[in-house]
C-alpha positions as a printed NumPy array, in Angstrom:
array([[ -5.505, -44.76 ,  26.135],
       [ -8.283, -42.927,  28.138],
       [ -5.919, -40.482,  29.271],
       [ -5.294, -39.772,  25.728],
       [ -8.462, -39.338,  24.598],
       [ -9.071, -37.203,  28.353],
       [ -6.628, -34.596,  27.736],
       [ -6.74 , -34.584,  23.643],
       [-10.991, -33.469,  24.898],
       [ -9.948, -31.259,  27.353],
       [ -7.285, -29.323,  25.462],
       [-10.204, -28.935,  22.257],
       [-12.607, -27.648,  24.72 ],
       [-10.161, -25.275,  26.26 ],
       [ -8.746, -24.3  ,  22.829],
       [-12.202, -23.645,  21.673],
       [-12.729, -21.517,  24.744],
       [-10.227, -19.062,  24.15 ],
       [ -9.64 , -19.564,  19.812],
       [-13.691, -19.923,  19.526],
       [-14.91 , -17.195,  22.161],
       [-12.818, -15.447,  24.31 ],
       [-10.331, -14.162,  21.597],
       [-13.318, -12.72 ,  18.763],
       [-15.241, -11.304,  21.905],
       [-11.989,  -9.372,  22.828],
       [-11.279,  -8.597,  19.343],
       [-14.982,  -7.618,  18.613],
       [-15.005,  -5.592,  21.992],
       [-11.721,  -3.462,  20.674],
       [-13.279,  -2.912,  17.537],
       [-16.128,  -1.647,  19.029],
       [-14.305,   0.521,  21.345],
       [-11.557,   1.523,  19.151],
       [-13.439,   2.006,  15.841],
       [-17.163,   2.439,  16.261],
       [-18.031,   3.376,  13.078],
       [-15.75 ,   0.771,  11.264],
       [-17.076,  -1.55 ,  13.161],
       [-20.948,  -0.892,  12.718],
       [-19.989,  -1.268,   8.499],
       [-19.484,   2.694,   8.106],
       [-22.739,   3.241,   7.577],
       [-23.894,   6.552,   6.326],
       [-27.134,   8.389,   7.695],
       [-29.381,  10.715,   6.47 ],
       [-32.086,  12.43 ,   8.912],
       [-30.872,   9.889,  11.473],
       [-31.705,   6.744,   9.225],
       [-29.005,   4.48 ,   7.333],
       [-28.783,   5.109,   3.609],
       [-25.749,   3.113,   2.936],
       [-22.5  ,   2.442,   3.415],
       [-19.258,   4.558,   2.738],
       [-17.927,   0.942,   1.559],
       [-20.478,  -0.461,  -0.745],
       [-21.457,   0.675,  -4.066],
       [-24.577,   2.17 ,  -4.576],
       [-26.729,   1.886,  -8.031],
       [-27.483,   5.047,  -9.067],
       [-29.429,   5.692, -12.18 ],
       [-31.349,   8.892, -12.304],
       [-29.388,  11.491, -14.447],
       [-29.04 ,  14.316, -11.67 ],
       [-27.112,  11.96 ,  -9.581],
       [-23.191,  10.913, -10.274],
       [-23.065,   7.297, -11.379],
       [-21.02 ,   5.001, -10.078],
       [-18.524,   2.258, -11.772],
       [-20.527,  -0.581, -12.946],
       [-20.875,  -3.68 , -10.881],
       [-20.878,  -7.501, -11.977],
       [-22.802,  -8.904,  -8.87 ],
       [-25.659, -11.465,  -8.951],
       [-28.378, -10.834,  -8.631],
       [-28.396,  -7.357,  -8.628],
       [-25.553,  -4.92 ,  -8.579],
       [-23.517,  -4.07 ,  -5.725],
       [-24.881,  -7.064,  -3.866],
       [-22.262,  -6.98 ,  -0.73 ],
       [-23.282, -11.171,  -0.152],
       [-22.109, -12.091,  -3.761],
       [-18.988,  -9.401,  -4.437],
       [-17.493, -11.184,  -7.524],
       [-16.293,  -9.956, -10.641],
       [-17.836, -10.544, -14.053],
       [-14.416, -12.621, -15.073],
       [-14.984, -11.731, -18.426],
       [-10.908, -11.703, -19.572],
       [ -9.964,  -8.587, -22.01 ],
       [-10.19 , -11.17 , -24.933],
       [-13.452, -12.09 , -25.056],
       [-15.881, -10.039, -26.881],
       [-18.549,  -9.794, -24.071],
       [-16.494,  -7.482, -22.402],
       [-16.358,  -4.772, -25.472],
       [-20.056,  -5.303, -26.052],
       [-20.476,  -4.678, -22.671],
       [-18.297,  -1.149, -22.568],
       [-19.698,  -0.476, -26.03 ],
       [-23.224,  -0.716, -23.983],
       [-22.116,   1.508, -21.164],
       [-20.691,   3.961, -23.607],
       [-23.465,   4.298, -25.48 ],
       [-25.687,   4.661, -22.163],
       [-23.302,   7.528, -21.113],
       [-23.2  ,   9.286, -24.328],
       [-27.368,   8.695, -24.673],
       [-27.654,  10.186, -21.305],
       [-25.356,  13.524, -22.153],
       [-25.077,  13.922, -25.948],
       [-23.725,  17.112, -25.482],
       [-20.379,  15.77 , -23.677],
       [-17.784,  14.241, -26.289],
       [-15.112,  14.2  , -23.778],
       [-13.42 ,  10.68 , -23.283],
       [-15.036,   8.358, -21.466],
       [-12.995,   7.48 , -18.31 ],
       [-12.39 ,   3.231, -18.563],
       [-13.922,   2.982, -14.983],
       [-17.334,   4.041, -15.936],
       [-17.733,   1.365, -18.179],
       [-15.683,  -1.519, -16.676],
       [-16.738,  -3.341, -13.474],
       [-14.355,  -3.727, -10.98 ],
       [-13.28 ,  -7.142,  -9.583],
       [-15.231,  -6.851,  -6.16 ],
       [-18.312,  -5.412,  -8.407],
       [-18.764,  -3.005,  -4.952],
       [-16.312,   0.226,  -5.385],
       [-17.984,   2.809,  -3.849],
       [-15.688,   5.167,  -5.065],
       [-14.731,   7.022,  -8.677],
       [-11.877,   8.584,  -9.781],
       [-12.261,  12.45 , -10.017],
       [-11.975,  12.385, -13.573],
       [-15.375,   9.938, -14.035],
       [-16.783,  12.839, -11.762],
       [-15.897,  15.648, -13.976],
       [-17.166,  13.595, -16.913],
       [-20.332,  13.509, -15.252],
       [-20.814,  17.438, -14.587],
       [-22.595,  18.568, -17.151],
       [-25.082,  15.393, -17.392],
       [-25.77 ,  16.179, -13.356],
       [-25.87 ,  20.161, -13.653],
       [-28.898,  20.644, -16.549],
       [-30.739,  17.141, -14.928],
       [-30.855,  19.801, -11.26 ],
       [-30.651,  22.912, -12.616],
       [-27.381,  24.141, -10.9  ],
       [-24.677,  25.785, -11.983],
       [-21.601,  23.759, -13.558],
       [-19.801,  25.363, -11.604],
       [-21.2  ,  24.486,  -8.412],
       [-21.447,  20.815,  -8.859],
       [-17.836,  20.457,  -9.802],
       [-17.246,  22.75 ,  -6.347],
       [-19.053,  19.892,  -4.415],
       [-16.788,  17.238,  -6.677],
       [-14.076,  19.193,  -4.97 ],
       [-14.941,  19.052,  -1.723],
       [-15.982,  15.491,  -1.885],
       [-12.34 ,  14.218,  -3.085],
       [-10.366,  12.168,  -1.198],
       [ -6.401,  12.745,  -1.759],
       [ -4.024,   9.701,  -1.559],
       [ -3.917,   7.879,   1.519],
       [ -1.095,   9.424,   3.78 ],
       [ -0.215,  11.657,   1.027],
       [  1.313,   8.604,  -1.442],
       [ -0.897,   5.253,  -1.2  ],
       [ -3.647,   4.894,  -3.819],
       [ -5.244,   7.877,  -6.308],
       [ -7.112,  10.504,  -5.688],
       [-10.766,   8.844,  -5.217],
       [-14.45 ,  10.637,  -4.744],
       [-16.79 ,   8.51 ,  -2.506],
       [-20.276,   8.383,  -5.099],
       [-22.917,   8.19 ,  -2.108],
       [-21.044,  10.851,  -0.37 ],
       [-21.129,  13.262,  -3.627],
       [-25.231,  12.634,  -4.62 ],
       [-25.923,  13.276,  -0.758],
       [-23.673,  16.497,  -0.74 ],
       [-26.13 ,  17.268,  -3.977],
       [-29.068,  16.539,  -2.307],
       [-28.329,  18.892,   0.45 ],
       [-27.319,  21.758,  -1.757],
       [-30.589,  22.479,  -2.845]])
């Protein structure tokens, strides 16, 4: 029996040893090698400080800045330790008070625009963290963005251009612009 219990404690320590730490610290080591900026949470810097991340959600409110899809985390949005949805199902009425809200926030903050409002800019996703809009919720946004800085509408949706991502290897996924990416590509065109 106490060769049992001998080997069954010599096989956890040595399975600990290589499942525990020799296999993440190889694993981490790749990734840091391999994929440095994955790897450090692909943050994104301004004058050699972190703003953010190209993979988190940011909540941006001021009207010359492009807004991004709503976010149902607790306690604040686009809280990366509690990325949960609001699980409000289509049937129950808290979720078209909700986009009635949003709407009316949108509509309050460019009265001008009567274009459709695209569904992601007033639904939250289920990870309450996209980072990214469709180009569509960025042309919506134009106008609102354009008179707030003063630019031309034409230059703004130039910068929407260049800030849209096509379909991942040419067929996975839409067409996508990155939110943080965009309002720092504004904030450098002045």
């Amino acid at each position: 029996m106490i060769k049992l219990i001998r080997q069954a404690l010599v096989m956890l320590l040595l399975m600990t040893a290589i499942v525990g730490v020799a296999y993440p610290a190889v694993i981490g080591g790749l990734g840091n090698l391999l994929f440095p900026q994955q790897a450090a949470g692909s943050l994104v810097q301004r004058d050699g400080k972190p703003v953010g991340s190209a993979l988190i959600g940011q909540a941006f409110t001021a009207p010359g800045y492009f807004w991004g899809r709503p976010s149902a985390t607790t306690p604040g949005p686009y809280n990366g330790a509690s990325s949960t949805g609001s699980n409000v199902g289509p049937t129950n009425p808290a979720l078209a008070d909700a986009a009635k809200q949003r709407i009316a926030a949108l509509r309050a903050a460019d009265p001008g625009n009567t274009a459709p409002v695209p569904v992601e800019l007033v639904t939250a996703s289920g990870s309450g963290l996209d980072p990214e809009i469709s180009p569509a919720a960025a042309d919506f946004q134009v106008s609102r963005v354009a008179r707030a800085r003063g630019m031309d509408p034409g230059k703004v949706r130039e910068l929407v251009a260049a800030n849209t991502q096509g379909r991942q290897f040419g067929v996975l996924g839409e067409p996508r612009v990155n939110v943080l990416a965009l309002n720092l590509a504004l904030d450098r065109s002045r």
